[in-house]
VEXLO-42165 format. One record per residue (C-alpha): residue number from 1; z, y, x; residue in three letters. Coordinates in nm, 4 decimals, padded with zeros to 6 digits. Layout:
BEGIN
NUM Z Y X ALA
...
# end
This chain:
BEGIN
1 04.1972 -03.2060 -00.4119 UNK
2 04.4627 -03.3666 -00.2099 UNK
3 04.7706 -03.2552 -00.3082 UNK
4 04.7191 -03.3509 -00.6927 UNK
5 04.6533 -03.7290 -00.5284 UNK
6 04.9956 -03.7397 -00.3990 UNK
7 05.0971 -03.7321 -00.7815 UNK
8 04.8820 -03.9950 -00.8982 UNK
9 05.1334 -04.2619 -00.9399 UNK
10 05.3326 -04.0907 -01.2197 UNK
11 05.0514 -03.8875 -01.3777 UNK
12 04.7847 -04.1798 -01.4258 UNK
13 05.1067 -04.3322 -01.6378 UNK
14 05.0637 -04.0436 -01.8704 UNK
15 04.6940 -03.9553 -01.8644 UNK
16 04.5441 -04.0637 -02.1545 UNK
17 04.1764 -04.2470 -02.0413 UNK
18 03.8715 -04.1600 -02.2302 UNK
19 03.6795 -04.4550 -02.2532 UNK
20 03.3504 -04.6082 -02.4514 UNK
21 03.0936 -04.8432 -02.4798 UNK
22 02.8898 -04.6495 -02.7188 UNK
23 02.5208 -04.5900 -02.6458 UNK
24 02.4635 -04.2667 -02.4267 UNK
25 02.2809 -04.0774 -02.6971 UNK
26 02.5901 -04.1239 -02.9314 UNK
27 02.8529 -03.8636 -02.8742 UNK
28 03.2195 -03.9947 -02.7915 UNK
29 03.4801 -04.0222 -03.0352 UNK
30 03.8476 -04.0852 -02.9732 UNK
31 03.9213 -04.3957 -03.2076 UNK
32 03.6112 -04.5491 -03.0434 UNK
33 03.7312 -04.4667 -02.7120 UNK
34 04.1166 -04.6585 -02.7606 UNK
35 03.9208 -04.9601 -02.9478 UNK
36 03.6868 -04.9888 -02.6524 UNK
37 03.9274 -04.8877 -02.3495 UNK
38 04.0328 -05.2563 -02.2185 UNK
39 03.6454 -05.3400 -02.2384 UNK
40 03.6088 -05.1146 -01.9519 UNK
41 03.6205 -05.2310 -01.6125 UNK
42 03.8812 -05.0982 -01.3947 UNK
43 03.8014 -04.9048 -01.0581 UNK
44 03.8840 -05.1483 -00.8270 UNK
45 03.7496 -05.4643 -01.0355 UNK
46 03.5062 -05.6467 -00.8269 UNK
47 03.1651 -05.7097 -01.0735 UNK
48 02.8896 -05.8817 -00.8237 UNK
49 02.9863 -05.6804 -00.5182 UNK
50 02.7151 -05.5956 -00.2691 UNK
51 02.7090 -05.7624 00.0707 UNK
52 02.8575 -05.5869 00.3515 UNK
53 02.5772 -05.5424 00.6508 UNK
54 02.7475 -05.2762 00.9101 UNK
55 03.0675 -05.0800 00.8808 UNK
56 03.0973 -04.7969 01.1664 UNK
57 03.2817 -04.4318 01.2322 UNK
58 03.0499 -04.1287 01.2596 UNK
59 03.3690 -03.9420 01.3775 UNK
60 03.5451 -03.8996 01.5803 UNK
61 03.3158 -03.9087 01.8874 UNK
62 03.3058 -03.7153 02.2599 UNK
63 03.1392 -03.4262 02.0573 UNK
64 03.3653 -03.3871 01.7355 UNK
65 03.7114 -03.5124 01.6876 UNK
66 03.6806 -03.4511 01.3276 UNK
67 03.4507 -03.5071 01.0374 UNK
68 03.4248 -03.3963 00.6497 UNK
69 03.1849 -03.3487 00.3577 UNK
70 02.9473 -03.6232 00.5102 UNK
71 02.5894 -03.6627 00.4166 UNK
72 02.3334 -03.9170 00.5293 UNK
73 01.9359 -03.8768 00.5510 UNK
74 01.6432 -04.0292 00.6690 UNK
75 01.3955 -03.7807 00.8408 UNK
76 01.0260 -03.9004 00.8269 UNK
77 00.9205 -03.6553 01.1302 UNK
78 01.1618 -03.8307 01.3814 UNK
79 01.1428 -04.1979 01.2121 UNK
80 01.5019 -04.1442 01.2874 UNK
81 01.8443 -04.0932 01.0698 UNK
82 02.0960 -03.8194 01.0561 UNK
83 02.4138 -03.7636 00.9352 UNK
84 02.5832 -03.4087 00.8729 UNK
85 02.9069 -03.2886 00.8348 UNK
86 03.1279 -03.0249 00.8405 UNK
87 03.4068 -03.0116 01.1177 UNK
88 03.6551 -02.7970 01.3053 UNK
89 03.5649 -02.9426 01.6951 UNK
90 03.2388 -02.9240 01.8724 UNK
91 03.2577 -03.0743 02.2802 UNK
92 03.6170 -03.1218 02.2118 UNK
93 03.7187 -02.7434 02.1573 UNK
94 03.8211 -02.5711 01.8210 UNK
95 03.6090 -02.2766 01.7020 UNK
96 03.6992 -01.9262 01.5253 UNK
97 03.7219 -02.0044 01.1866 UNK
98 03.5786 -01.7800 00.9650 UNK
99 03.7939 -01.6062 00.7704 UNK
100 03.6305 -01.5257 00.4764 UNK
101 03.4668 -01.7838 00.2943 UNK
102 03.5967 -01.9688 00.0034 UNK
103 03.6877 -02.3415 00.0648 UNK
104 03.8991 -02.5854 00.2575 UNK
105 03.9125 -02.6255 00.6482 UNK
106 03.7504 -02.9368 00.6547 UNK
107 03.4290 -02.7753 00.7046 UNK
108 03.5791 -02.4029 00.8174 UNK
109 03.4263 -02.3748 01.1559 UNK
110 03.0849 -02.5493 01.0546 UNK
111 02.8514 -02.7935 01.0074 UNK
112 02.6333 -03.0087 01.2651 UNK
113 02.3697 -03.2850 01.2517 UNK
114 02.3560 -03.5839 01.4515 UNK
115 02.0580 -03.8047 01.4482 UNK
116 02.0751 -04.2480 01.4709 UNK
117 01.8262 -04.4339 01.5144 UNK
118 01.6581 -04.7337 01.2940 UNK
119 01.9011 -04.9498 01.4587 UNK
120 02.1967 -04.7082 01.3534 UNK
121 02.2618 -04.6079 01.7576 UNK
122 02.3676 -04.2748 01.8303 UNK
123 02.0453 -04.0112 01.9744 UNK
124 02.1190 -03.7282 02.2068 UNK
125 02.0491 -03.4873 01.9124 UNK
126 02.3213 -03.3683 01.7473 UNK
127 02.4449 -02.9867 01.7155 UNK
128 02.5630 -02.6963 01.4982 UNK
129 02.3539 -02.5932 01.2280 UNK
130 02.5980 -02.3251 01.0582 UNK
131 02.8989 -02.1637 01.1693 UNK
132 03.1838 -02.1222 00.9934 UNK
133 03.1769 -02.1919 00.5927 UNK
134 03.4393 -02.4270 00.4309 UNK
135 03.3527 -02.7207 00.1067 UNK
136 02.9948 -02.7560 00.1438 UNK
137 02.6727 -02.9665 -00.0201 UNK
138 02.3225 -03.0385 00.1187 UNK
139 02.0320 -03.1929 -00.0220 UNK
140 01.7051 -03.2783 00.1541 UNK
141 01.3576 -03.2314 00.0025 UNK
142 01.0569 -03.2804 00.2203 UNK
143 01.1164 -03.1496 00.5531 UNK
144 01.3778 -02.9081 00.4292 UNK
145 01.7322 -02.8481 00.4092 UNK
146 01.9413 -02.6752 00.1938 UNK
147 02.3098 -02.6246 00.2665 UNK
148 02.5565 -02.4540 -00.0354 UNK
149 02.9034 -02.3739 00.0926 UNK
150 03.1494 -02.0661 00.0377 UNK
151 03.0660 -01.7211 00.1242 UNK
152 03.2303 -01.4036 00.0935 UNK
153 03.1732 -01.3750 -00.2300 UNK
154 03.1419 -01.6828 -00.3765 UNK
155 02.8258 -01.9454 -00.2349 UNK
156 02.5956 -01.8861 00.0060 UNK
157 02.2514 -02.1252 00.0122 UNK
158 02.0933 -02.1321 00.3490 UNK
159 01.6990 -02.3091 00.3913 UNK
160 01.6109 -02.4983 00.6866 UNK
161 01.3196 -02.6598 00.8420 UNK
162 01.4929 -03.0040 00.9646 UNK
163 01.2091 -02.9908 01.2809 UNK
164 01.3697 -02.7196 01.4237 UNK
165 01.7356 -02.6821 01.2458 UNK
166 01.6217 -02.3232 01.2405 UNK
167 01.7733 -02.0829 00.9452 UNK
168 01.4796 -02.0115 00.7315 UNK
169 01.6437 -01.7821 00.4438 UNK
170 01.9472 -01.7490 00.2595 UNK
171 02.1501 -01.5693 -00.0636 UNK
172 02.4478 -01.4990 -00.2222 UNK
173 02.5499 -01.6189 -00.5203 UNK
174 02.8329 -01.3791 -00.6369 UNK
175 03.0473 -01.6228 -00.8640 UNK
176 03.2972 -01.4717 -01.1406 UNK
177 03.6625 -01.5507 -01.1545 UNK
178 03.6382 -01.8546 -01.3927 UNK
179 03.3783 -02.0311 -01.1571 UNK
180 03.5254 -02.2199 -00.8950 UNK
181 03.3599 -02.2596 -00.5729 UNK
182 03.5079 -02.5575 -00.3674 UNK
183 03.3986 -02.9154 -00.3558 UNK
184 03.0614 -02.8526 -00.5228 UNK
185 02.7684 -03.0186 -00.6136 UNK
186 02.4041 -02.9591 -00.4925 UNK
187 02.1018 -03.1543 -00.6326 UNK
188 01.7554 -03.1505 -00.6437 UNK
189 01.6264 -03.2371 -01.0057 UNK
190 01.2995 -03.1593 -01.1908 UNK
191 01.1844 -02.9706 -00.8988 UNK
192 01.4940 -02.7346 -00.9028 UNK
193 01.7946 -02.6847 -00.7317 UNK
194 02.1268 -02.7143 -00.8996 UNK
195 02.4795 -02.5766 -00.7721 UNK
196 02.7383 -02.6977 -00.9631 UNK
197 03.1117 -02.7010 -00.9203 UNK
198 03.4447 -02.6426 -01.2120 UNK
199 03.4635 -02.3980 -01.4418 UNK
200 03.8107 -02.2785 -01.6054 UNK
201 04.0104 -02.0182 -01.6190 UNK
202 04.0828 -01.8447 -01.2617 UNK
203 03.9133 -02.1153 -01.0874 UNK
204 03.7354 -01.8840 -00.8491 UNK
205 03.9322 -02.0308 -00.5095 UNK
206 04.1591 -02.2629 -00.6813 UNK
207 04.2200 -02.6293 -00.6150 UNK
208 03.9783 -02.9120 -00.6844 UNK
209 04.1901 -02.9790 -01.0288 UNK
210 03.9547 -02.6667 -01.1712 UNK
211 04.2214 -02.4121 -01.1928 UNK
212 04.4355 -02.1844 -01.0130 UNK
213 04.7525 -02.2640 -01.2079 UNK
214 04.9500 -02.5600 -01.0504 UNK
215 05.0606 -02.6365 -01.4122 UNK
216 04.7562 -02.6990 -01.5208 UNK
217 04.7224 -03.1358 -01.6291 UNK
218 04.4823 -03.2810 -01.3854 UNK
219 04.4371 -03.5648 -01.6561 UNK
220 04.2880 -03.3184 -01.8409 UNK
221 03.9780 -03.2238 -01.7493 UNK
222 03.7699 -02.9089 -01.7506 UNK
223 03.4003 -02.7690 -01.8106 UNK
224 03.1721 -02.6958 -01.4950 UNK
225 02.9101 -02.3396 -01.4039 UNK
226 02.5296 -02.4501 -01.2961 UNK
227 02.3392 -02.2154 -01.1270 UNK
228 01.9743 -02.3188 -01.0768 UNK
229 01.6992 -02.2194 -00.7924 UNK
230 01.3716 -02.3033 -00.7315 UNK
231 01.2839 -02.3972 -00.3444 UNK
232 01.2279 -02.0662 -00.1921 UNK
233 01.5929 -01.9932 -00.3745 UNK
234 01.4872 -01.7638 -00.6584 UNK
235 01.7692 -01.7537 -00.8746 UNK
236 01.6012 -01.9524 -01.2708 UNK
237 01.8634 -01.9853 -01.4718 UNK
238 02.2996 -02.0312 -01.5372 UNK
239 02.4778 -02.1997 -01.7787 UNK
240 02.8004 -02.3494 -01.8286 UNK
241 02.8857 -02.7479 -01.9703 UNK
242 03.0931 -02.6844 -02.2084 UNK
243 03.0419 -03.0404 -02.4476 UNK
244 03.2882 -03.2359 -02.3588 UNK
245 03.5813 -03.1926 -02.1193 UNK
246 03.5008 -03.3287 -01.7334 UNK
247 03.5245 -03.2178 -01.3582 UNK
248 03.3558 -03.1103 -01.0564 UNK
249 03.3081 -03.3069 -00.7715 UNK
250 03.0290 -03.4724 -00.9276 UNK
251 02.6350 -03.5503 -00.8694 UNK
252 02.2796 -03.5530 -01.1170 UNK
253 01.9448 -03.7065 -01.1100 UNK
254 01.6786 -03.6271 -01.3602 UNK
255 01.5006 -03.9862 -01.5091 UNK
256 01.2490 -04.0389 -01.7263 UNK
257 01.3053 -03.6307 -01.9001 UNK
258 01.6726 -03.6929 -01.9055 UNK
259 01.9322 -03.5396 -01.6799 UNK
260 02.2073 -03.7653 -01.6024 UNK
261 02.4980 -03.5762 -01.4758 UNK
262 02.7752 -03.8248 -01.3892 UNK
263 03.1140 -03.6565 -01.3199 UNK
264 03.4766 -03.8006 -01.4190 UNK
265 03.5999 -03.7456 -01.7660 UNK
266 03.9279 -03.5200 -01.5516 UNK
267 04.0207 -03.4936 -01.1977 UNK
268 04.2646 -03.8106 -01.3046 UNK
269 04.0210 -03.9867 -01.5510 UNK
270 03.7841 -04.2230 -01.6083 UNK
271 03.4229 -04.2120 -01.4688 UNK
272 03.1034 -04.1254 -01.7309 UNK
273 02.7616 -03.9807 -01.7757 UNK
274 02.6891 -03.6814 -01.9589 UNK
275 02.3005 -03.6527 -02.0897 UNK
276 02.0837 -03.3811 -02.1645 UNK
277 01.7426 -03.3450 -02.2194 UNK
278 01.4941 -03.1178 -02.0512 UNK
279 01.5514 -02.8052 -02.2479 UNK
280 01.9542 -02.9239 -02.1669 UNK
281 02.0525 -02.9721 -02.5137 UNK
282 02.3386 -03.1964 -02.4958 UNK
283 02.2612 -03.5972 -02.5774 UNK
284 02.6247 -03.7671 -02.5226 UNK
285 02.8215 -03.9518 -02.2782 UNK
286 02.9124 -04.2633 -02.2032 UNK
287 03.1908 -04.3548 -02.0141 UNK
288 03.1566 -04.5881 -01.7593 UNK
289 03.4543 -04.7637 -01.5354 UNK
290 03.8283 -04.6899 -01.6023 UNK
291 04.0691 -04.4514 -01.3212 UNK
292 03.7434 -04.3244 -01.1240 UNK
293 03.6346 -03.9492 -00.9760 UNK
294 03.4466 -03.7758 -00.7608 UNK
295 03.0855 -03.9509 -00.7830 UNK
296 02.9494 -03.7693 -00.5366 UNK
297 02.6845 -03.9593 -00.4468 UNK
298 02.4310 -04.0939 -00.7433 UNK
299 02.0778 -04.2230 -00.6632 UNK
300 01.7870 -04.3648 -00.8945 UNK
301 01.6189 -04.6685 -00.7523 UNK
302 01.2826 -04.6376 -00.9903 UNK
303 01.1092 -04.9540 -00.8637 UNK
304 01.3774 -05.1609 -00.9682 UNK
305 01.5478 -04.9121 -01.2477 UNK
306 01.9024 -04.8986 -01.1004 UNK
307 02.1411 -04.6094 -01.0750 UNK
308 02.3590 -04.6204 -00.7399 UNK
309 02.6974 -04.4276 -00.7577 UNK
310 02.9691 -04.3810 -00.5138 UNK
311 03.3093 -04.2639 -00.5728 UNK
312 03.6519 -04.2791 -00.5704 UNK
313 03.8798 -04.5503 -00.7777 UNK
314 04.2022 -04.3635 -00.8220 UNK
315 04.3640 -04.7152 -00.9365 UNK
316 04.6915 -04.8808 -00.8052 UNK
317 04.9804 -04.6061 -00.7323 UNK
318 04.8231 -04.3387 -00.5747 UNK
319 04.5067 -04.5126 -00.4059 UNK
320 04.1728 -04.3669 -00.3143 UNK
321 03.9092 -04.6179 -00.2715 UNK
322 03.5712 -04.5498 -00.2179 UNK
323 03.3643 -04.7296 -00.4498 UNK
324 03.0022 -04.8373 -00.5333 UNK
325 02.8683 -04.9134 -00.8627 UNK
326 02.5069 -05.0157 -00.9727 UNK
327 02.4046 -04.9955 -01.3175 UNK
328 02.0721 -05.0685 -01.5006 UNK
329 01.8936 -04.8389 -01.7035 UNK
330 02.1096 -04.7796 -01.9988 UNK
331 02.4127 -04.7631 -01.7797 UNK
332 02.5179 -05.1316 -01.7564 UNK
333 02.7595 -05.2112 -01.5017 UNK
334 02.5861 -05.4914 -01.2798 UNK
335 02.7461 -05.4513 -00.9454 UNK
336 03.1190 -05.2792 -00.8267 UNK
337 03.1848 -05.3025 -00.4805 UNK
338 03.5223 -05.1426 -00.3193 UNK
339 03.4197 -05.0465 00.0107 UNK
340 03.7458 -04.9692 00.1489 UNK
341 04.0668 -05.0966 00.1398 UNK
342 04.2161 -04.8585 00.2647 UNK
343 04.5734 -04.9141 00.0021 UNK
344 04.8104 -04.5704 00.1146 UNK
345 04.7396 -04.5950 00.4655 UNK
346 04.4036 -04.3781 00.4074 UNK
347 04.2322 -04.1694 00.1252 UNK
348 03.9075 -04.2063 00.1267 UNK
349 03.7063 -03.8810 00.0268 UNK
350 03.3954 -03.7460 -00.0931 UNK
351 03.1539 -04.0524 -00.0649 UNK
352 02.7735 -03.9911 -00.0894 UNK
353 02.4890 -04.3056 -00.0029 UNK
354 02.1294 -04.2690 00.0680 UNK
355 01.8981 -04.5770 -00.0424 UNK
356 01.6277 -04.6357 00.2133 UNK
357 01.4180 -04.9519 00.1860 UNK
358 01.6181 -05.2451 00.0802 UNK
359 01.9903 -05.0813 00.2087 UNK
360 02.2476 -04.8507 00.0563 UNK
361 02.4394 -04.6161 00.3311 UNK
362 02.7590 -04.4972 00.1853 UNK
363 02.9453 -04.2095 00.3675 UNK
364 03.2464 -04.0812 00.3262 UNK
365 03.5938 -03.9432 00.5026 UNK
366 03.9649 -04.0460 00.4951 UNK
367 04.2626 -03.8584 00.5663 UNK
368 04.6435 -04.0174 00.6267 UNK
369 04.8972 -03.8395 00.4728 UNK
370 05.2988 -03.8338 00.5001 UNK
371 05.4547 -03.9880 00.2493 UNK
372 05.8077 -03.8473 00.3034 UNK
373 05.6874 -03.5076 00.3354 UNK
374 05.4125 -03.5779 00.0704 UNK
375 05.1873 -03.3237 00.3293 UNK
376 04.7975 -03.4252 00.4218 UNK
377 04.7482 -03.5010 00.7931 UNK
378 04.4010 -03.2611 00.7946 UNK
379 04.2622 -03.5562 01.0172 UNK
380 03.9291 -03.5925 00.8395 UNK
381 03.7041 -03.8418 00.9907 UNK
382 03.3058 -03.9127 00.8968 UNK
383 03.2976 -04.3040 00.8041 UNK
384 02.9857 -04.5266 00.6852 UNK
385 02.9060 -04.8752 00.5449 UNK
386 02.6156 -05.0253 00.4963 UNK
387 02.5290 -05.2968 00.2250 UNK
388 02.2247 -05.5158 00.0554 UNK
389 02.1027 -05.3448 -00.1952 UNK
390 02.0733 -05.5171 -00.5431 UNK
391 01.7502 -05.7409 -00.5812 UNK
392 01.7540 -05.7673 -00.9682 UNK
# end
């Protein structure tokens, strides 16, 4: 992912945005999408931002000097929060990476959980969960855990029981040479689990952009592989999303017998929603804010019918802000918050946000980066804010 940021400046001057305001059951065309472009909002346009309640660092910490791929829950059992992560230092000491799983080394010598309380102050519970692995995805449903990261042959999705962090089963899920593995998605919809990530030619390994040729246009986007499980991982079904052109790094709910898969329309695009129904016959898109990615992080609020999102605006000359967005039912902007302002000093990375009673938690990491030697510092760190949610 990182080293196509370093060429945002120039290539967001030649990507061409797709862009609409048509409903979501209509599907996009392109002399819709230049009439409508300037209607769009950009990604770091302010629209009602949320208040800010707490902003804090999850990493580093006397434990781990480094944090990526952060995820926030609430856990009933304890009353009690926890954050995971993958990382590279546990009590202040590097571990053997593992050699042979696909992914980056933000998450190559594991994961761990640490546990806050109501009050956001740090418990003494907080260890490894998995060794080794690299890009990784968890979701939480009921009191278990499910963690997708690279394995020797592709994924591998490991089942715990959050009481006891214990291992409870796991699989592989051999992947073929057009299905990439890294920076991928992991929902539970419909009462299934769904691993997602790019699909393209030689993506199998390759860089976040979806393919393993550095030519390739990361302002073009790609298609992405879905491999579904039920909750006791028995494989259901594969296919591939092959409607319109998007990206990985994205996130799905399932609403009212629609799933809403919101993704970027390229690694350098614009965000949108692609629709399907519940036999996934394709409905349309919509696209949503202009020079956004990576929504990594998308939550229904059903008493009050609003979709949360965070993600990155890739607006401004090579920036990487993470972002929030609430939209109504139809996918009406209401609210755009930029939660950091971070400018080149940081990237922010990867945000995700859990909505628990009347708060949104958004997560996310940063990196620096060199711009002489245009190189990534590999300094991850686990960051959080907190806002209000919306009251309509």
């Amino acid at each position: 992912m990182k080293k196509y940021l370093a060429l945002l400046s120039c290539l967001l001057l030649l990507a061409s945005c797709s862009s609409t305001q048509e409903s979501v059951v209509q599907t996009e065309l392109p002399q819709e999408k230049a009439q409508n472009e300037s209607a769009l909002p950009s990604s770091l346009e302010n629209y009602e931002p949320l208040e800010l309640v707490k902003s804090m660092e999850i990493t580093p910490d006397e434990d781990y000097s480094s944090g990526a791929f952060c995820r926030f829950y609430y856990d009933e059992n304890e009353e009690a929060f926890f954050t995971t992560f993958g990382t590279g230092m546990v009590n202040g000491a590097a571990q053997p990476k593992t050699q042979d799983y696909v992914g980056g080394g933000e998450g190559g010598q594991g994961s761990v959980y640490k546990y806050y309380s109501t009050e956001l102050k740090e418990l003494d519970n907080t260890d490894y969960y998995v060794q080794g692995g690299g890009d990784l995805a968890t979701v939480m449903v009921g009191d278990m855990f499910y963690h997708l990261t690279g394995g020797p042959t592709g994924w591998r999705l490991s089942k715990y029981d959050v009481k006891t962090w214990k291992e409870l089963d796991r699989i592989e899920i051999d992947l073929t040479e057009n299905e990439g593995a890294n920076d991928e998605m992991l929902a539970y919809v419909n009462g299934m689990l769904i691993a997602s990530s790019g699909y393209a030619e030689n993506a199998k390994g390759a860089d976040t952009a979806g393919n393993a040729d550095e030519k390739k246009d990361p302002s073009v986007g790609i298609y992405t592989h879905h491999h579904a499980f039920d909750l006791d991982l028995n494989p259901l079904d594969s296919w591939i999303f092959e409607d319109t052109l998007h990206s990985n790094g994205s996130s799905m709910v399932f609403v009212d017998g629609v799933y809403q898969f919101v993704t970027s329309t390229a690694f350098f695009g614009d965000l949108m929603v692609m629709q399907y129904d519940e036999e996934w016959n394709y409905l349309g898109s919509k696209t949503l804010i202009k020079d956004a990615q990576w929504p990594q992080g998308t939550v229904y609020d059903e008493e009050n019918e609003l979709y949360y999102v965070a993600y990155l605006g890739i607006e401004g000359g090579g920036r990487s802000e993470v972002s929030l967005a609430v939209f109504d039912k139809e996918w009406t902007l209401l609210s755009n918050t930029v939660v950091t302002d971070y400018e080149k000093e940081f990237f922010g990375g990867r945000p995700s946000l859990l909505l628990h009673e009347d708060q949104v938690y958004v997560v996310y990491d940063k990196e620096t980066h060199n711009a002489e030697t245009m190189e990534w510092n590999k300094d991850w760190q686990c960051q959080m804010s907190v806002f209000a949610g919306l009251n309509p």
